[in-house]
RODO-2510 file (C-alpha; in nm, 4 decimals, decimal comma):
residues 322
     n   res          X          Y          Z
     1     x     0,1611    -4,9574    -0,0599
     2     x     0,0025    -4,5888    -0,1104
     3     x    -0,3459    -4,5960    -0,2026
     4     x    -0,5121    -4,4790    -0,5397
     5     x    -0,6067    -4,1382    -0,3413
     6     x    -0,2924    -4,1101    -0,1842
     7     x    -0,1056    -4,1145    -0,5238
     8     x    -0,3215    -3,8659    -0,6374
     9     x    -0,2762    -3,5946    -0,4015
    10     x     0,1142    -3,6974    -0,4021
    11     x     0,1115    -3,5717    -0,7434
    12     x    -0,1424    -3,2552    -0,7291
    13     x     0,0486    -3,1611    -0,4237
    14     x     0,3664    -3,1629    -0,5901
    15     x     0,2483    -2,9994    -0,9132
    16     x     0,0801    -2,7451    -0,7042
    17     x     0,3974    -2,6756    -0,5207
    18     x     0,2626    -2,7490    -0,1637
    19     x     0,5261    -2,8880     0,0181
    20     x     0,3245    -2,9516     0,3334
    21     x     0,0571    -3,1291     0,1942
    22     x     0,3371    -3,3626     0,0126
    23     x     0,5272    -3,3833     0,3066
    24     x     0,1746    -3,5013     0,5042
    25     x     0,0765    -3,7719     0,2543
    26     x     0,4330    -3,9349     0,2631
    27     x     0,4363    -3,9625     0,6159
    28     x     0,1081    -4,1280     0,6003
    29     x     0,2111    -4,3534     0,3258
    30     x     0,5354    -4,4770     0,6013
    31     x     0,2912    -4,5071     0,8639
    32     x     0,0549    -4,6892     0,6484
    33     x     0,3785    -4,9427     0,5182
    34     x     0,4460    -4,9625     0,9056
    35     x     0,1572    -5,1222     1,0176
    36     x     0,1745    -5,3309     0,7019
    37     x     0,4913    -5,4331     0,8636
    38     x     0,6863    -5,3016     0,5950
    39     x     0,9424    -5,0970     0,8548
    40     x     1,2120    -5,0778     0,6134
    41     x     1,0439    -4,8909     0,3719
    42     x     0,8567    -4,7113     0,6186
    43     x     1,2182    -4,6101     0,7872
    44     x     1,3461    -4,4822     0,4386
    45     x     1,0403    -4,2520     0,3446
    46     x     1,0611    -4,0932     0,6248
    47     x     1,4445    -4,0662     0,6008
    48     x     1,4126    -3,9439     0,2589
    49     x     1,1309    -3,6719     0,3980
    50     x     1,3795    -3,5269     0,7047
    51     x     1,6852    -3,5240     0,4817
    52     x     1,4247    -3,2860     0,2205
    53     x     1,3450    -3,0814     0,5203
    54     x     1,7021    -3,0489     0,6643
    55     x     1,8412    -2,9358     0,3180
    56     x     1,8057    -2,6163     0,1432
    57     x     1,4603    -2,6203    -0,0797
    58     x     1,5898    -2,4729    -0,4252
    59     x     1,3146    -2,2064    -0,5426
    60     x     1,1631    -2,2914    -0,8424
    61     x     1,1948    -1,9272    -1,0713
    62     x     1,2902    -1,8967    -1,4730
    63     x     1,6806    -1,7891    -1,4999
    64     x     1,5776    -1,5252    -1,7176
    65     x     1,4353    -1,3181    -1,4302
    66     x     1,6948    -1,3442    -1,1990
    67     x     1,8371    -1,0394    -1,2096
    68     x     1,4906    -0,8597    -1,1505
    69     x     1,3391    -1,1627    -0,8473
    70     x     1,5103    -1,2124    -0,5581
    71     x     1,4346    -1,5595    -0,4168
    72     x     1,4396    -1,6656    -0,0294
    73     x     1,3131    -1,9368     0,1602
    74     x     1,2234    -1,7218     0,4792
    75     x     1,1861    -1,9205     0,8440
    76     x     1,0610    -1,5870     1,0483
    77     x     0,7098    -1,6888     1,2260
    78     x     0,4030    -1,4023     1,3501
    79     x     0,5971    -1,4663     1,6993
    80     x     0,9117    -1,2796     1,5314
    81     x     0,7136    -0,9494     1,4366
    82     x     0,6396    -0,7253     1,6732
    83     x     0,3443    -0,4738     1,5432
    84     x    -0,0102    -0,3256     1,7066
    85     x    -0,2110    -0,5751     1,8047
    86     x    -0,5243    -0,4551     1,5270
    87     x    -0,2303    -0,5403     1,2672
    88     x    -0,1514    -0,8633     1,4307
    89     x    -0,5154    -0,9462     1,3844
    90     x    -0,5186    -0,8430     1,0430
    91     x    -0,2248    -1,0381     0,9660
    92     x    -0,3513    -1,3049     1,1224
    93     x    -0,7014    -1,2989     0,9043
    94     x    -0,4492    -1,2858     0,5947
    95     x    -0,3486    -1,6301     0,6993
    96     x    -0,6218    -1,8196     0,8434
    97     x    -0,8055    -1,7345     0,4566
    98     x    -0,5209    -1,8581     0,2473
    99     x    -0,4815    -2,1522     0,4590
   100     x    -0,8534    -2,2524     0,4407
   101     x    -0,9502    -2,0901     0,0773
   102     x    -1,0864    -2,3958    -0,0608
   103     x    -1,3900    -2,3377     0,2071
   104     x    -1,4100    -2,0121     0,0963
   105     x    -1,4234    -2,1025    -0,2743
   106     x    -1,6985    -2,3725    -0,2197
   107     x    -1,9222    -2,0346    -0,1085
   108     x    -1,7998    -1,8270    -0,3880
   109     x    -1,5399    -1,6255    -0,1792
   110     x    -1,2441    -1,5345    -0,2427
   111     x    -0,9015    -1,5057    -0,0050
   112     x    -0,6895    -1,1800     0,1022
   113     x    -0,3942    -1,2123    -0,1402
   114     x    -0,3376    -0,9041    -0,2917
   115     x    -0,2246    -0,6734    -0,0278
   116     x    -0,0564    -0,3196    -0,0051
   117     x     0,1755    -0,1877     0,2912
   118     x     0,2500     0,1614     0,3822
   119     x     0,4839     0,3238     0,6414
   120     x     0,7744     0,4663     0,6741
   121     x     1,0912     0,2915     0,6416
   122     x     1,2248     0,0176     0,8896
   123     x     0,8243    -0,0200     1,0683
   124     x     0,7898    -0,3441     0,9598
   125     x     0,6375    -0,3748     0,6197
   126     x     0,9035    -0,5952     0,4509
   127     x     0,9317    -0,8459     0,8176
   128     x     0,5602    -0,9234     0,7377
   129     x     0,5834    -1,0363     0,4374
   130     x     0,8898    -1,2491     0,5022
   131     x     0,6434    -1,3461     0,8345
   132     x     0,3508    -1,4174     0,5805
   133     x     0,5839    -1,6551     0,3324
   134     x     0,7194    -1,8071     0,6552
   135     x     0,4126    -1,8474     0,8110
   136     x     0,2881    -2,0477     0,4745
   137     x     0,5922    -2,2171     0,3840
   138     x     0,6061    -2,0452     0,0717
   139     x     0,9252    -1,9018    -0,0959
   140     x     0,9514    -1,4763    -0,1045
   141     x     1,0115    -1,3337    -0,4520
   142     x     1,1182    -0,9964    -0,3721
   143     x     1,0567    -0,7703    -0,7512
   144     x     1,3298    -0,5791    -0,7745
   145     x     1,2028    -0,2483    -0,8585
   146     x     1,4951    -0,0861    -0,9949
   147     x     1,5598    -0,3024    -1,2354
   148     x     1,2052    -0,3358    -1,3459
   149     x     1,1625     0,0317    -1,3922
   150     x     1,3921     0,1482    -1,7087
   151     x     1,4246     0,4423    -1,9422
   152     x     1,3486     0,2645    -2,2697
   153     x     1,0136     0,3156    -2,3846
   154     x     0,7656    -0,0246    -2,3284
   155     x     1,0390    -0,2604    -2,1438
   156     x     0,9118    -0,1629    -1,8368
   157     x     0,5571    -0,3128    -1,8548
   158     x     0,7215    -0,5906    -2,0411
   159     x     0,9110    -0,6744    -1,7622
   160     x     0,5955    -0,6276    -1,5609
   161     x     0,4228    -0,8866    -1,7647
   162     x     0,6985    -1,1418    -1,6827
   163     x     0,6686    -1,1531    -1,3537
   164     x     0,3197    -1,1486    -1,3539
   165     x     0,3701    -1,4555    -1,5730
   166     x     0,5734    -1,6157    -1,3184
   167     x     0,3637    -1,5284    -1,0377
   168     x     0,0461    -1,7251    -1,2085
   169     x     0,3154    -2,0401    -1,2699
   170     x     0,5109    -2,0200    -0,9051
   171     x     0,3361    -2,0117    -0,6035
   172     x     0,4454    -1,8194    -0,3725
   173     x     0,4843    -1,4567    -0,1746
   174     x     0,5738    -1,1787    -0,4262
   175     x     0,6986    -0,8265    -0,3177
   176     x     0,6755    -0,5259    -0,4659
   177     x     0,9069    -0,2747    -0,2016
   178     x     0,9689     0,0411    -0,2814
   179     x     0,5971     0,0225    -0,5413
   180     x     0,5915     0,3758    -0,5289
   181     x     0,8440     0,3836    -0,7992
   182     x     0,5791     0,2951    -1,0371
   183     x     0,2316     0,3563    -0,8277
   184     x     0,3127     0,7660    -0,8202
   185     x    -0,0161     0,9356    -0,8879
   186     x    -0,0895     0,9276    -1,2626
   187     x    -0,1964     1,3403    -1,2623
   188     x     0,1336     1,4749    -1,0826
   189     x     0,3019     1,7322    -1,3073
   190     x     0,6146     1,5749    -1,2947
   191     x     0,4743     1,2042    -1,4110
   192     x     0,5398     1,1021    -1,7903
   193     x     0,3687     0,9070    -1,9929
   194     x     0,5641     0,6185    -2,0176
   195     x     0,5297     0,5708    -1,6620
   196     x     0,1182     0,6703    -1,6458
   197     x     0,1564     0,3907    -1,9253
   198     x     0,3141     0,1347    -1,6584
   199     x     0,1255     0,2316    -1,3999
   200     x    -0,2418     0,1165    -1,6259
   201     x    -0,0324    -0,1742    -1,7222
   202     x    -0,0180    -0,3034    -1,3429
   203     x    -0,3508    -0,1956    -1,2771
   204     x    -0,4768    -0,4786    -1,5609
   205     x    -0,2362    -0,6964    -1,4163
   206     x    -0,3336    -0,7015    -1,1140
   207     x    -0,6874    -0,7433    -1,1684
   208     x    -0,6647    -1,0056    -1,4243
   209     x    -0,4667    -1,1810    -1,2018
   210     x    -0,6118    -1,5043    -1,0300
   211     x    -0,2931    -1,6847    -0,9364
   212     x    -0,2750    -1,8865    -0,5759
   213     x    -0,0174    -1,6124    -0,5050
   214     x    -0,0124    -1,3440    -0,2425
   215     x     0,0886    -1,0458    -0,4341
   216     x     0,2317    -0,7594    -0,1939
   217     x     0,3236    -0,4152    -0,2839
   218     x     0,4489    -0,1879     0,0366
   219     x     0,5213     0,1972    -0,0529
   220     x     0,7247     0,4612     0,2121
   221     x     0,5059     0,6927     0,0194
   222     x     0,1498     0,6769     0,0450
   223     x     0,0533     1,0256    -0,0557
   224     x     0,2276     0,9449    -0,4225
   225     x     0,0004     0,6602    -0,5050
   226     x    -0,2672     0,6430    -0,7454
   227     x    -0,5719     0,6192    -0,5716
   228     x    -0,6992     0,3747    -0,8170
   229     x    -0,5138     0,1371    -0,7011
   230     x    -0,6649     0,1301    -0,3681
   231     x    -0,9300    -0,0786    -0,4835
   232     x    -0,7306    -0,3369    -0,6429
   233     x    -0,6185    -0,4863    -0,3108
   234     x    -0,8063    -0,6911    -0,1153
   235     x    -0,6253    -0,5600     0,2567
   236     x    -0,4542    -0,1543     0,2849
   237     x    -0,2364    -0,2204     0,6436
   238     x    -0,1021     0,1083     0,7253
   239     x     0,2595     0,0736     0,9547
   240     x     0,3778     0,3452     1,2232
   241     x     0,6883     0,3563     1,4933
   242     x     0,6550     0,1544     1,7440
   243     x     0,4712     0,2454     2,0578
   244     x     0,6784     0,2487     2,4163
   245     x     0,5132    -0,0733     2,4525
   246     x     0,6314    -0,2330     2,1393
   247     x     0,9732    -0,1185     2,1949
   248     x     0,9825    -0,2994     2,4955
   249     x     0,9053    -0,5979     2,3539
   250     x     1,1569    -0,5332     2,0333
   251     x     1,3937    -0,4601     2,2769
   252     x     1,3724    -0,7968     2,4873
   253     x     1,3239    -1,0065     2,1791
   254     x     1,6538    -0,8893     2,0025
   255     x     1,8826    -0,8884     2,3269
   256     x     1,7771    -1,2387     2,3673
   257     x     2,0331    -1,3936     2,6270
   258     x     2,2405    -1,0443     2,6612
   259     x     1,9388    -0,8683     2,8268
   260     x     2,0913    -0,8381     3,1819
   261     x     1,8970    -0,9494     3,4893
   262     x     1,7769    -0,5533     3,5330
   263     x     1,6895    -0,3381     3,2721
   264     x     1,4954    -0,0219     3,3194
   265     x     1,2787    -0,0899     2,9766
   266     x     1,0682     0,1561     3,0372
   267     x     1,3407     0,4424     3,0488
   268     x     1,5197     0,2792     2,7790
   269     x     1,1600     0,2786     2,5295
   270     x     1,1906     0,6483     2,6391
   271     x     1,5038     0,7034     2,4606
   272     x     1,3878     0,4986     2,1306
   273     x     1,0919     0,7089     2,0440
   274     x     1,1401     0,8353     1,7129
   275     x     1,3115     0,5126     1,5553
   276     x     1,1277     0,2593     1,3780
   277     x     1,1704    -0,0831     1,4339
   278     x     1,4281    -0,1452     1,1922
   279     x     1,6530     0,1251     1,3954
   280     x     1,6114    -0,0092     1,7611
   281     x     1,6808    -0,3612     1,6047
   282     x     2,0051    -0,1657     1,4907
   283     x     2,1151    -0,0424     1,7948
   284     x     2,0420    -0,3713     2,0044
   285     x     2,2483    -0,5568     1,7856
   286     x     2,5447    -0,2959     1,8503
   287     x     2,4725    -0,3179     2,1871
   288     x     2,5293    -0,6691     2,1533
   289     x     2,8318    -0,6616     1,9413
   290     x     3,0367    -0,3963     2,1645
   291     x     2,9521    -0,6709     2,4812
   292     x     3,0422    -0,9362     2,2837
   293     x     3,3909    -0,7672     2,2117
   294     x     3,4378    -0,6456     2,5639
   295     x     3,4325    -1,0073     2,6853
   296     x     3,0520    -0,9853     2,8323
   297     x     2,7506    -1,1898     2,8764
   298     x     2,4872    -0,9533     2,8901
   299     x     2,4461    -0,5723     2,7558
   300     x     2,4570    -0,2605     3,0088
   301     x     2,1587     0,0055     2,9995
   302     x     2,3850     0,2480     2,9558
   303     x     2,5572     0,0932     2,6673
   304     x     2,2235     0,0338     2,5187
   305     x     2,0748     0,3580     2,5824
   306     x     2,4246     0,4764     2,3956
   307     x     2,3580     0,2908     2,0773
   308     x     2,0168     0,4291     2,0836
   309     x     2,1505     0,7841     2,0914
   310     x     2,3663     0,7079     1,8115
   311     x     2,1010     0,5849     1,6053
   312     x     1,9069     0,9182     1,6955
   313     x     2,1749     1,1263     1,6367
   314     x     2,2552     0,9947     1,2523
   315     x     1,9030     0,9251     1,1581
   316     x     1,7897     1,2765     1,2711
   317     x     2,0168     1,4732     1,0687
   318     x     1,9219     1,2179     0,7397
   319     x     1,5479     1,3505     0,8317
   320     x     1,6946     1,7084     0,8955
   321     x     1,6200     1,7009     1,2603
   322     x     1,9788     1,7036     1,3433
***
């Protein structure tokens, strides 16, 4: 039978909403109840713990927010995400604090959680924080900015105050994409005051809050946010295109089993300079795709090199290169 201690942690673990400590003690407890010679029940918690990890884990968020959180039980790992190696690092300090903040708390620290990402579009800044929830085994609340942000006077930092609510209740990985939308730099001509009004509101927020959260806002735009809110957040990473080197791993990673036996990667990094991340991922998986449908096992350069001059070709006239 499960000890006193054992109980106890069952319960805070499950309260606190940490699966893998739950999921730890309960295999104890059948290992415990084997050596008892108990193997029945021993088989049938950890039956009951396989068939919990094999089925989908429903994320715990109030109906009422629905249509402004998007919930998702991510599985991508730091493996999957393919950034400098100083970000990597950083990333990687982001983790090893959460995991061990109750050390940090016994000295009167506190862990990276509230973090902001900047970059242009497709670099990487939403993988990481599906990495990051991975990574933790937490679920990703993705804040729908659009629907947070309305034209009715005080609803917007109401809604703000919501989520905020949620995130102190619901641990998990919460991001704010596209933050610029409310983070625009409170003196800009064009800025009104219901949204300098927002803007203070998540400041507050923010600061007040003390949730076992990571909070993550990422922005296309740095030069539009307040600079107040710089301070606020414990980690700034700043996300870039991919060097040639980086695209040669991207490039290997996403072909996967249709990389043929020679590829000139070098040559081919070459022709993705100037598209992100998100945009070579693109045009490997159309690679892929037009091999799959031509009855082959593995993608040519040239077809690949092709995709990648399509992608140049129609993001360079949406950036008015083309």
């Amino acid at each position: 039978m499960a000890t006193a201690e054992q109980l106890k942690v069952l319960i805070r673990s499950h309260f606190d909403g940490d699966q893998d400590r739950f999921t730890t003690i309960a295999l104890q407890v059948a290992a415990h109840e084997a050596r008892q010679g108990h193997t029945d029940v021993a088989n049938d918690i950890r039956q009951l713990v396989d068939q919990a990890k094999s089925s989908a884990r429903i994320l715990p968020i109030h109906k009422e927010l629905d249509d402004l959180i998007l919930a998702s039980d991510p599985a991508l790992r730091l493996c999957d995400l393919v950034v400098p190696t100083g970000q990597r690092k950083r990333l990687e300090r982001v983790l090893r604090e959460y995991r061990q903040q109750e050390r940090l708390r016994a000295h009167g620290m506190t862990c990276r959680r509230k973090l902001l990402f900047t970059g242009p579009p497709g670099t990487g800044k939403t993988m990481s924080a599906t990495v990051l929830a991975g990574e933790l085994h937490l679920p990703l609340f993705t804040v729908l900015m659009d629907r947070i942000v309305t034209k009715f006077m005080g609803e917007t930092s109401a809604k703000l105050r919501q989520v905020f609510h949620v995130i102190g209740e619901v641990r998990g990985v919460y991001l704010f994409d596209e933050f610029d939308a409310i983070g625009a730099e409170r003196a800009l001509d064009n800025d009104v005051g219901e949204m300098r009004r927002v803007l203070n509101s998540f400041l507050q927020f923010i600061e007040r809050d003390r949730s076992d959260s990571l909070v993550i806002a990422a922005t296309n735009n740095l030069r539009l946010l307040d600079q107040a809110l710089f301070r606020r957040f414990d980690d700034v990473l700043h996300y870039g295109l991919p060097s040639d080197e980086e695209a040669k791993h991207l490039i290997t990673n996403r072909l996967g089993k249709f990389r043929p036996k020679t590829l000139p990667l070098a040559a081919i990094a070459k022709d993705a300079e100037t598209l992100s991340h998100a945009e070579i991922a693109q045009a490997c998986d159309d690679a892929i795709k037009e091999a799959i449908l031509a009855d082959k096992s593995s993608v040519s350069a040239a077809l690949l090199r092709g995709m990648l001059a399509d992608r140049r070709s129609a993001y360079g006239k949406v950036r008015g290169k083309g």
